[in-house]
N, C-alpha and C positions, 0 to 999 in steps of 0.2 A: 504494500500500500504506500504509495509516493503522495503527501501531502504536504503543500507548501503553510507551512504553519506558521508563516508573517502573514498572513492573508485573512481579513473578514472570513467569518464564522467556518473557516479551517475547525475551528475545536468540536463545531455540533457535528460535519462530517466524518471528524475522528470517532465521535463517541459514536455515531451511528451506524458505524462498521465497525465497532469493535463488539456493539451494544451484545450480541449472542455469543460471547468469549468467555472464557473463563480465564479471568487474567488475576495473575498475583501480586504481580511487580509491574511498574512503571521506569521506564529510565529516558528523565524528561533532559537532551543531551543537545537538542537543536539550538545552534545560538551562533552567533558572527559579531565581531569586532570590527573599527574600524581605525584609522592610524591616524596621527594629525590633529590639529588646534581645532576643537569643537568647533568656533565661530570659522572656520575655515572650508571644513564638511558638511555635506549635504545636508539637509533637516531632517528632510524622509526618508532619510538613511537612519539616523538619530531616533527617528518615530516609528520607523518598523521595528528596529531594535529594541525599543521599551515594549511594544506589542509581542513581540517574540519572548523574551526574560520574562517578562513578567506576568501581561494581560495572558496571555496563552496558558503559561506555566498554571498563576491561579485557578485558571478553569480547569484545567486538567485535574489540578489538586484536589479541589473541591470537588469534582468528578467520578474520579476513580477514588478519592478519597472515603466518597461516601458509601461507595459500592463496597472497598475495605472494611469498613466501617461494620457494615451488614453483616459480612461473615465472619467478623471480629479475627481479621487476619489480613496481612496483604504488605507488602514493602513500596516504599517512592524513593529515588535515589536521583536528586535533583543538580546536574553539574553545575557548578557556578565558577567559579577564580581565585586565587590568591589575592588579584587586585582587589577583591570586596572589602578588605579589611582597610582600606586607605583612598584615597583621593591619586589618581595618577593623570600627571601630564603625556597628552598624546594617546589620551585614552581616556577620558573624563568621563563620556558617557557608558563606554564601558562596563568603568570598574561602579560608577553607580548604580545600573542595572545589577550587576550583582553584589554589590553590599544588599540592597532590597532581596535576592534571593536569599543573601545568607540570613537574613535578619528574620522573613518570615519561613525559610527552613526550617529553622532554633522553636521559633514559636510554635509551628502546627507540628511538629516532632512533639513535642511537649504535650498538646491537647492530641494526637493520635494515641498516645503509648498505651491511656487507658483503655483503647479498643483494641488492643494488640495489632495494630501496625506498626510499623519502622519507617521512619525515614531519615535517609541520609544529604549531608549536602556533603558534597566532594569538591574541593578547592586546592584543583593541580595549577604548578606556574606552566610555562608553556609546552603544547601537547604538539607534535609531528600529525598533525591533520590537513586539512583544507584550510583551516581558519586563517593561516597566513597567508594565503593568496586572496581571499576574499577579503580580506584586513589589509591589505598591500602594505603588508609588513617581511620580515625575515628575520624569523626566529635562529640566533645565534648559537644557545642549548636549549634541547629539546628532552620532555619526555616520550616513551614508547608510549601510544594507548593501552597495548596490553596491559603496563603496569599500571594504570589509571584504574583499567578495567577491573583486574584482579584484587586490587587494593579495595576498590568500591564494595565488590563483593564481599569480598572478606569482612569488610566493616557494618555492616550493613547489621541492625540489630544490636551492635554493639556499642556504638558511639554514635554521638550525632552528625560530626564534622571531621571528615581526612582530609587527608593533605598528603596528599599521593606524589612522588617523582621527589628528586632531591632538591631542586628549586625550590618546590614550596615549603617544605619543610625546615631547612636555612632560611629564609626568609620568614615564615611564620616563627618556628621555636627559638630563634636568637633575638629577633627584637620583639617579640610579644608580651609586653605588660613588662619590659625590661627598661625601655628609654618613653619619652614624650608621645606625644601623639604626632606633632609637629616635626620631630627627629623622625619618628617613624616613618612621614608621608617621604620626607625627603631623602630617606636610606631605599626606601621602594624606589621613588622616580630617579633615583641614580642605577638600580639594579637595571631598572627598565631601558634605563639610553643604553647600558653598557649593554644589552641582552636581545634587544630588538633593531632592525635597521627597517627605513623605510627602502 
């Protein structure tokens, strides 16, 4: 099933082919970046990209959520970024879109658990996918998906937030709740020049 999920009501034709599934798991993974000074990039590039992250992602949530719900079982494993945890130059709307994932992950993790679902957010630094070409960027290290993918699973039920590939992981556990907030932003957007090329 190919569905382009930046698009008007993409989500009511997902749920309406999936409607007679017996589905367990979600793995809500569709997303695109783009490179460059906000005021300098497209808007509706900027606006599909919040409909994509997020408007999408909630309806799905709320979707399959409730379907989980029912049969007091079910897992969501929501990909989002390293960038959530800060503000990045050359990436602003980005890393916005997904701070709001990670934010309301944490939350609806929390109000699922009593129904026995799981959901994870996954916040790898840069993955070897498409997202560079579409991002007209170039990624300088890269993670495998595999390890993305593996890691997700593995975590899945157990914690609410990975950090998959060794980028994110240096990056989240060295400066997390160790310096400022303001150090923080500015240690990420130095990671980010040294790490990304347009």
């Amino acid at each position: 099933l190919r569905i382009d999920l930046s698009l008007p009501k993409s989500s009511e034709l997902l749920f309406k082919e999936t409607k007679k599934l017996d589905i367990g798991l979600i793995v809500m993974s569709a997303g695109f970046g783009n490179y460059g000074e906000f005021i300098s990039n497209d808007i509706s590039e900027n606006s599909k990209m919040i409909d994509l992250h997020c408007k999408h992602r909630v309806e799905m949530s709320h979707y399959y959520g409730n379907i989980f719900k029912s049969k007091n079982r079910g897992g969501i494993i929501n990909l989002s970024s390293i960038v959530a945890y800060q503000g990045t130059v050359s990436a602003v709307n980005y890393s916005a879109v997904n701070a709001f994932l990670q934010n309301f992950s944490e939350g609806l993790d929390l109000e699922l658990k009593k129904h026995s679902v799981d959901l994870l957010s996954v916040c790898p630094g840069p993955v070897k996918t498409g997202f560079e070409k579409t991002a007209k960027m170039k990624f300088l290290i890269s993670s495998n998906p595999k390890v993305v993918a593996k890691a997700s699973l593995n975590s899945l039920g157990k914690k609410n937030t990975v950090f998959p590939g060794f980028i994110a992981k240096i990056l989240h556990y060295s400066l997390h709740g160790l310096i400022s907030r303001r150090l923080k932003v500015a240690v990420y957007n130095l990671a980010f020049k040294l790490l990304v090329r347009s």
